[in-house]
C-alpha positions in Angstrom: 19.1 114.7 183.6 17.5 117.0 180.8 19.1 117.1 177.6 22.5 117.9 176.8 21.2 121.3 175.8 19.4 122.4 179.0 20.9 125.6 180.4 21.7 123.4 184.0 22.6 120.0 182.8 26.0 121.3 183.4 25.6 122.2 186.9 22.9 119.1 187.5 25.9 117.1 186.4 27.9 118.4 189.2 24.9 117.4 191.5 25.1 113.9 190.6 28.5 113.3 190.6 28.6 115.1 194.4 26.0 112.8 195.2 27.9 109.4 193.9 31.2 111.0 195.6 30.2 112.1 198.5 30.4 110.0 201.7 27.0 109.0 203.4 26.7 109.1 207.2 27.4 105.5 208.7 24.0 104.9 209.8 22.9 105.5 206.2 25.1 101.8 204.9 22.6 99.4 206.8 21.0 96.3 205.5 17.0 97.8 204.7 18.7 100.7 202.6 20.9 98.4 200.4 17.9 95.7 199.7 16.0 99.4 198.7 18.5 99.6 196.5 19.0 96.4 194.6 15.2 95.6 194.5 14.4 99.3 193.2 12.5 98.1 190.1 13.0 101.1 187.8 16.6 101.3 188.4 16.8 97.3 188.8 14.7 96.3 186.0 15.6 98.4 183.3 16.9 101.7 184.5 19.5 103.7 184.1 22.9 102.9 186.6 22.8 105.0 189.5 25.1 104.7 192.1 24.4 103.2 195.8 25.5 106.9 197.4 23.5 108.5 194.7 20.2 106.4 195.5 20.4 107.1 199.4 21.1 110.7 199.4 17.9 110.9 197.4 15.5 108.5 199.8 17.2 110.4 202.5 16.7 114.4 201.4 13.3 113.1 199.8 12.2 112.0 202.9 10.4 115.0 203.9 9.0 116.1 200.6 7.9 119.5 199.2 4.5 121.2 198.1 4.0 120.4 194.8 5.6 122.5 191.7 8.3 123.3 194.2 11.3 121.6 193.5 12.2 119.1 196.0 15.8 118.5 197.6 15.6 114.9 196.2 15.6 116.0 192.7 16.5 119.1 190.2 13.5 118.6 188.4 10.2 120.7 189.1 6.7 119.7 188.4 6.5 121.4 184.7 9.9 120.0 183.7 9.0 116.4 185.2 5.3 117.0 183.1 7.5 118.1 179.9 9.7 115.2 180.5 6.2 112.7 180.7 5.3 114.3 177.4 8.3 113.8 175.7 8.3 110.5 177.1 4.2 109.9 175.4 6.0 111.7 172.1 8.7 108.5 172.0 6.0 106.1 172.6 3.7 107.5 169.7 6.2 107.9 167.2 7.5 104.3 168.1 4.2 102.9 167.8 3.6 104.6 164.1 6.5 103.8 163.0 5.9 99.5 164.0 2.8 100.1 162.1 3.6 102.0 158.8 7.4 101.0 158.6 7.7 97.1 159.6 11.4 97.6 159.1 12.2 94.8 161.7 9.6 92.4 160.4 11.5 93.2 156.7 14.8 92.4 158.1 14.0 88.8 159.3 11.9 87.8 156.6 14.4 87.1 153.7 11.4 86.9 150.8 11.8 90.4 150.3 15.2 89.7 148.6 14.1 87.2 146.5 11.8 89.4 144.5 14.7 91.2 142.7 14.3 94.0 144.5 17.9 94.2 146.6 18.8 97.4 145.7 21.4 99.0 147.5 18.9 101.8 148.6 17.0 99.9 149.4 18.9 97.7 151.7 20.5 100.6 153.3 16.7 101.8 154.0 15.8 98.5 155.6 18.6 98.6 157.6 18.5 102.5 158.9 14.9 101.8 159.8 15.5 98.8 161.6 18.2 100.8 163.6 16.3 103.8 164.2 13.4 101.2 165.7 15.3 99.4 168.0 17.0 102.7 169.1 13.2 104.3 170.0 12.5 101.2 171.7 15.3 101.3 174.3 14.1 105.0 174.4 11.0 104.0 175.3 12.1 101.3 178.0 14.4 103.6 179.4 13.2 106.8 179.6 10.1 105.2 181.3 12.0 103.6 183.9 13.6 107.1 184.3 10.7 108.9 184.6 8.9 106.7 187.3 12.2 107.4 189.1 12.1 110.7 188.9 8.0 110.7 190.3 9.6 108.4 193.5 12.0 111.6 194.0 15.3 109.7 192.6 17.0 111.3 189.9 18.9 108.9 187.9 21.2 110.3 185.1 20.4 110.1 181.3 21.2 107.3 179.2 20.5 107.7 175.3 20.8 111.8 175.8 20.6 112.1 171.7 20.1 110.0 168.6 22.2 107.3 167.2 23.4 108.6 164.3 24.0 112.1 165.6 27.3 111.1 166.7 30.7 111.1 164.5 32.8 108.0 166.5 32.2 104.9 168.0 33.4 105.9 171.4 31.0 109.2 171.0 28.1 106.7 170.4 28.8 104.0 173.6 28.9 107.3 176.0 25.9 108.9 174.5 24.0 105.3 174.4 25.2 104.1 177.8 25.6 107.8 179.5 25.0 106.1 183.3 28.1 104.4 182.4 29.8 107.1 181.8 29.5 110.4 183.9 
């Protein structure tokens, strides 16, 4: 889905949990379509969870495609938002990759000689450790939002996971369901 602030993720929400709730036609539980399924590699490798109902009626209204910058049956998504989503994705990448190279938080964190200089502030501990957080965080954003967006170029719209930041949250349980959204709608 887009982010939480999109004008539609409300009603594209409804979408996908009509398409895990809804009952497929017979024909549509066979064999080929659940080995489709399992061996999907974005959603299998490291994807988002999306539901067995949710993955066919997408393969099955995707089937016949649409012209492009339409927006197809398969998906909500249209060719500027799935281009804005790509570029979001490239944004996430970048900013990952500066960040390994000017702040080597997580190289810091496991080498303990740091410590031994005197320097063990608090601030400068708490600094280590956000940093370290805030890469691993952009890393599963960049795992997962690539997975996502080759799903959503094969016409299956998986839901969201990680729809906002880490530390824009104010519980644990707000966290899990923003970090693991799949889980959760």
């Amino acid at each position: 889905m887009l982010s939480h602030n999109h004008p539609s993720a409300p009603a594209q929400a409804r979408v996908y949990k009509s398409r895990v709730e809804s009952c497929r036609p017979a024909a549509q539980y066979g064999l080929l379509q659940y080995v489709a399924y399992m061996a999907y590699l974005p959603l299998y490798f490291a994807g988002p969870t999306c539901t067995y109902n949710a993955f066919v009626s997408h393969i099955d209204n995707g089937a016949s495609g649409s012209s492009a910058g339409e927006t197809t049956a398969a998906t909500s998504l249209s060719a500027g938002e799935l281009a804005k989503y790509a570029v979001r994705w490239v944004i996430a990448l970048v900013l990952l990759e500066t960040m390994q190279h000017f702040i080597p938080a997580v190289a810091l964190q496991h080498e303990a000689e740091w410590l031994k200089l005197g320097s063990d502030s608090p601030l400068l501990i708490f600094t280590v450790c956000y940093f370290t957080l805030v890469g691993i965080w952009l890393k599963f954003v960049v795992i997962w939002r690539f997975f996502r967006l080759w799903a959503l170029c094969d016409g299956v719209e998986p839901p969201e996971n990680m729809k906002r930041c880490f530390f824009n949250n104010y519980s644990f349980q707000g966290f899990w369901r923003a970090w693991h959204h799949s889980f959760n709608c």
